[in-house]
C-alpha positions in Angstrom: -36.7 -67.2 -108.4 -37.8 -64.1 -110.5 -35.2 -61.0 -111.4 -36.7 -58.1 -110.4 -36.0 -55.4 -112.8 -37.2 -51.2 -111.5 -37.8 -49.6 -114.9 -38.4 -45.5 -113.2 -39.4 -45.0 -117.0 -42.7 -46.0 -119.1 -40.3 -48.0 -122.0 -38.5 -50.9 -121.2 -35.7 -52.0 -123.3 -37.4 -54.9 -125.3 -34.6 -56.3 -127.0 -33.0 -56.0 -122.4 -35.9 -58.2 -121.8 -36.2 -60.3 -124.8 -32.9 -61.7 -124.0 -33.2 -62.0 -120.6 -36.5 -64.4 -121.3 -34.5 -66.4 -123.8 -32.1 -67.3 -120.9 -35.1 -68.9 -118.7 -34.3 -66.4 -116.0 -38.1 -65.6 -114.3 -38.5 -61.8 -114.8 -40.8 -59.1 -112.9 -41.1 -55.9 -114.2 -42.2 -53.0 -112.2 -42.2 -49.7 -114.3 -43.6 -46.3 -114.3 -47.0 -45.8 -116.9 -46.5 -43.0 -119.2 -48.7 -40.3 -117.6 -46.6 -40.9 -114.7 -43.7 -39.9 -117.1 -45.1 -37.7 -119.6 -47.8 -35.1 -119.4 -48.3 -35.1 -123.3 -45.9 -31.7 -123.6 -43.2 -32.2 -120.1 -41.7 -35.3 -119.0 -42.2 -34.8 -115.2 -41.5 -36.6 -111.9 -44.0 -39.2 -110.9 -44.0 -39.0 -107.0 -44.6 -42.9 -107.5 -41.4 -43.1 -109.6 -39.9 -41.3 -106.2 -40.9 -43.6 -103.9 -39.9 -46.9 -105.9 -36.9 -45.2 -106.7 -36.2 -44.7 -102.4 -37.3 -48.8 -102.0 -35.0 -49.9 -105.3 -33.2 -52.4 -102.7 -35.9 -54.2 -103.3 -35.2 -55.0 -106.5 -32.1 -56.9 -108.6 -31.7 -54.1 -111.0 -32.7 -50.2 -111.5 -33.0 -48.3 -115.6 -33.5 -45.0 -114.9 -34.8 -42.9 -118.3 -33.3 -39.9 -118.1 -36.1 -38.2 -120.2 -34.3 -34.7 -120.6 -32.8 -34.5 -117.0 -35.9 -35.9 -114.7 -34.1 -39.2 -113.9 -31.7 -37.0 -111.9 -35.1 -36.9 -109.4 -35.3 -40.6 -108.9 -31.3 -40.9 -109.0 -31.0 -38.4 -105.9 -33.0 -40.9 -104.1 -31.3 -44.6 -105.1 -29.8 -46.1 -102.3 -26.2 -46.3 -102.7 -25.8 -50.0 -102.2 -28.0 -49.7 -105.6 -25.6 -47.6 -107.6 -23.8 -50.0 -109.5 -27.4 -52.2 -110.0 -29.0 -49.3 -111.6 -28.2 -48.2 -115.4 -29.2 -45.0 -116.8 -30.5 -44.7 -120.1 -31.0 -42.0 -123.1 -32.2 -42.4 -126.3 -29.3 -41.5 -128.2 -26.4 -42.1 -125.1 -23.2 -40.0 -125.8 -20.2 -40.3 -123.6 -19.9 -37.1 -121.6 -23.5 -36.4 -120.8 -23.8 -38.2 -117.6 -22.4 -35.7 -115.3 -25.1 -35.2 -112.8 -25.6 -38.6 -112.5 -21.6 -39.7 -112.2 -21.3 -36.7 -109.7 -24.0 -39.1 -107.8 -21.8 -42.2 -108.3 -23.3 -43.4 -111.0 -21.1 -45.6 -113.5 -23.6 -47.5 -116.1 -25.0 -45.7 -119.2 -26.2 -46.6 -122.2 -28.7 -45.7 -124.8 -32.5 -47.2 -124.2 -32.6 -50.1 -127.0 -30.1 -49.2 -129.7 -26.9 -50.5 -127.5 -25.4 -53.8 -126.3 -24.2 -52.5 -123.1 -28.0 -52.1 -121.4 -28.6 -55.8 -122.6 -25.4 -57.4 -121.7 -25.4 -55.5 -118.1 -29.0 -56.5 -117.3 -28.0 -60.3 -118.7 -25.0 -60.5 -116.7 -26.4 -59.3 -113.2 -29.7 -61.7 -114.0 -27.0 -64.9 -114.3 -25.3 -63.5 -111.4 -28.8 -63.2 -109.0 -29.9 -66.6 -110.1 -25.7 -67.9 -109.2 -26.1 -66.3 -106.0 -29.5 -68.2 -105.2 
């Protein structure tokens, strides 16, 4: 059984992954490219990202970047059964700048690759998916 991992961002936490490999735990990522993200000036939303982000019960576990306020776009659309699978990530995370996305009933932040939290989250619902098999 793979873990399937949404990344509704063009960079996925490496050191996320890299521990997630080191476990054994099969791992498919589907993520957004960068012009899907980035138009070289804007970050932007990728219709794409929009749609994944609508189908993300499909998959054991959303990141949402929140590249200056566009993840709010793809967090509008997250099934709520989804909520507490998806993380949302910044560069540099501080506590207190999530409000859009806790008003939406979002509860996991954490900043892209520079913080535990994103790696022990995405480890601990991977041991949980392949517990549950």
């Amino acid at each position: 059984m793979n873990f399937r991992l949404l990344v509704l961002d063009d960079d996925v936490p490496v050191r996320a992954v890299a521990r997630l490999k080191e476990t054994g735990i099969g791992l498919e990522i589907v993520k957004l490219e960068l012009d899907e993200v980035f138009d070289g000036r804007y970050y932007r939303i990728s219709s794409r990202g929009v749609e994944l982000a609508r189908q993300a019960q499909e998959f054991d576990a959303v990141m949402i970047g929140n590249n200056e306020g566009t993840g709010l776009n793809y967090a509008h659309v997250i099934p709520e059964q989804m909520k507490a699978r998806t993380i949302v990530l910044w560069n540099r995370y501080e506590p207190g700048v999530e409000g859009g996305y806790a008003a939406l009933g979002f509860t996991n932040f954490a900043n892209r690759n520079r913080d535990p939290d994103a790696t022990d989250w995405l480890l601990q619902l991977a041991l949980e998916a392949t517990i549950q098999v």
